[in-house]
N, C-alpha and C positions, 0 to 999 in steps of 0.2 A: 672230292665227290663223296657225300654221303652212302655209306652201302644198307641198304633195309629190308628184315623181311617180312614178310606180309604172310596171312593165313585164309581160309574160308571166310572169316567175315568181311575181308577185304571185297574177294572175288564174288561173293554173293551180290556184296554194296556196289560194283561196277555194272554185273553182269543180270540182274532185277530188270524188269521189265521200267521200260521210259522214266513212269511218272514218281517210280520207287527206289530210283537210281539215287544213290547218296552224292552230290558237289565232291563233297572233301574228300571222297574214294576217286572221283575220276579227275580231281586235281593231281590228285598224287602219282597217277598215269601219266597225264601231262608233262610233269614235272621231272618223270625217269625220261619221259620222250625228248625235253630239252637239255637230258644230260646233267640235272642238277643234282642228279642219285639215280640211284640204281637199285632195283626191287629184286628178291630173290624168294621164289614160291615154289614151293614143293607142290611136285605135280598132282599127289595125291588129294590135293585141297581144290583141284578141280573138280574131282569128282564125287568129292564128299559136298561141294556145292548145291552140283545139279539137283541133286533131288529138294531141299530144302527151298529153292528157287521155284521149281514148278507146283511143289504144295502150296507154298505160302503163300503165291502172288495171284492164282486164279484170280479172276473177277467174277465169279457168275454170283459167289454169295453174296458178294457186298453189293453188288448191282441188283439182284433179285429183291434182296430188302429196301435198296430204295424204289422200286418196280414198286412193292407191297401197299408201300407208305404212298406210293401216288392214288393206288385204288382208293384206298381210304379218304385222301386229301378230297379228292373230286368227290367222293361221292357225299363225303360233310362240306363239300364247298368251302375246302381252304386257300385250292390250288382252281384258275381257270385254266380252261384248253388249253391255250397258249403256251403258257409255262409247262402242263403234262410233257406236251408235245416236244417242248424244248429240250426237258430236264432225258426224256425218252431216249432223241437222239444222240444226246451227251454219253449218256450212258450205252449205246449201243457203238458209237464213235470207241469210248474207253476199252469195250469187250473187243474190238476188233483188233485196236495196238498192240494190248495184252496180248492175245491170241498170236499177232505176227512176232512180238519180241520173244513169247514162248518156243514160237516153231524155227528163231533163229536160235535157239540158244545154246545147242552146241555148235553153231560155226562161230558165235562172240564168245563162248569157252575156250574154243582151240587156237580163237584169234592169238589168247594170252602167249603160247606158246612162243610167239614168233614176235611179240610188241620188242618196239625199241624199246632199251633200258629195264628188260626185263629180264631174268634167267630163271628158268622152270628147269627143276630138278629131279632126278628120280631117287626110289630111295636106294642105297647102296648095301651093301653088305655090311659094313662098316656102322650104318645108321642102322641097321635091322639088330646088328649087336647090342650097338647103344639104349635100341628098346629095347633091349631082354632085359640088360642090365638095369633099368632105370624100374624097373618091374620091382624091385629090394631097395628102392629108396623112400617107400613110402610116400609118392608124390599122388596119389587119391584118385591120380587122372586117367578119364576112359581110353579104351586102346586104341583110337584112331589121333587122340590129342596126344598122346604120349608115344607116338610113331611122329610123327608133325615136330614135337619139340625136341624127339631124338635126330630127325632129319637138320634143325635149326643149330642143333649146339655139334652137330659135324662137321656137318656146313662151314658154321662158324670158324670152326678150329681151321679146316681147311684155304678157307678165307686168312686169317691171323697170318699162316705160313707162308701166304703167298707176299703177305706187306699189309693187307690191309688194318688197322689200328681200333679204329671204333667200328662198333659195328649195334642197328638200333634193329627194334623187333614192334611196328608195329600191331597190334593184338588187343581186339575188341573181345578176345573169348575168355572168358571170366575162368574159366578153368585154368589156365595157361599165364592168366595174370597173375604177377608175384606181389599182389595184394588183395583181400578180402571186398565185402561189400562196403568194408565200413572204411576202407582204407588203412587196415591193418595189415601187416606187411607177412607173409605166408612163409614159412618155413617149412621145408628144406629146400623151393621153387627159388625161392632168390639168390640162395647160395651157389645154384647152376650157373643162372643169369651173369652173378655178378664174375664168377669165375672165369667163363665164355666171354667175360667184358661186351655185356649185350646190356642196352638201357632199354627199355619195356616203358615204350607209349600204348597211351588206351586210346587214341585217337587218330582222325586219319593225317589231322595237319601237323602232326611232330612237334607237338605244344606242352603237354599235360602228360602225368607230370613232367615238369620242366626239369631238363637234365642239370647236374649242379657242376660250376665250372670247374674244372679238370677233370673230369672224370675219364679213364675208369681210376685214377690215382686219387679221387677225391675223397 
């Protein structure tokens, strides 16, 4: 079994309202629920979620602007009745889902708690140390990323002791990636990583980059 951990951009990608929902986020759900791996999220990345979830995803602006553009359309006769009327309902249909997946969204946040194949963590004392320390490593990163990656490489370690051998990290957050924009490889972030024996995907399907085979011996 694969062991993985996931971050806020995960939980964002699962738990976004219907139509912003990302596949390869709620594959990867799936895929702990049929036992083919195992997720492991620090609980604090629930709730550093939520808010980015309820800013980002309103509808009312996107939907107001195309409201605007229909005034317009009818009244220079681009758009008939029909289609107003059509494009109106659609959009009011959108604001309604939005609205119900919004006012679900902490019961689909706490569901995470309890998912098969999934283990939410708190952070420990242990992990609370690790971020003081990682404070003098010059890793650049803001305080809730570098509490998240002191909880992963504890975690980690405590995982390692128990048997587990490889262990992968998930991580769409560009801070936390142990490479640049350009795909330059970030130093002193890697040297954690590779120490922790954690391979660092930027994706939800465990593809990219491709881990090289033997690793962490490679």
């Amino acid at each position: 079994m694969r062991h993985v951990f996931v971050e806020t951009n995960w939980v964002v990608a699962y738990a976004a309202p219907a139509h912003h929902k990302i596949p390869a986020a709620l594959e990867l759900l799936k895929r702990a629920a049929s036992e083919e791996l195992k997720l492991y999220l620090p609980v604090i990345c629930l709730s550093e979620a939520r808010r980015p979830i309820l800013e980002r995803f309103q509808s009312r602006n996107e939907a107001d602007r195309v409201r605007q553009f229909l005034l317009w359309a009818r009244d220079n006769k681009f758009v008939d009745t029909k289609d107003e009327e059509a494009t109106r309902r659609a959009l009011d249909q959108m604001e309604g889902r939005v609205q119900a997946d919004l006012e679900k969204l902490d019961e689909t946040l706490t569901s995470l708690k309890t998912a098969k194949g999934v283990e939410t963590f708190n952070l420990s004392q242990p992990m609370l140390e690790r971020c003081a320390t990682l404070s003098l490593a010059k890793l650049d990163l803001q305080p809730f990323d570098q509490a998240i990656f002191a909880a992963i490489l504890v975690r980690a370690e405590e995982l390692h002791a128990e048997g587990v051998d490889q262990l992968d990290f998930c991580d769409l957050d560009s801070h936390l990636q142990p490479w640049d924009k350009d795909r330059r490889i970030k130093r002193p972030l890697t040297e954690f990583y590779e120490k922790a024996r954690i391979w660092v995907y930027g994706d939800f399907s465990l593809q990219a980059p491709e881990k090289p085979a033997g690793w962490p011996s490679a």
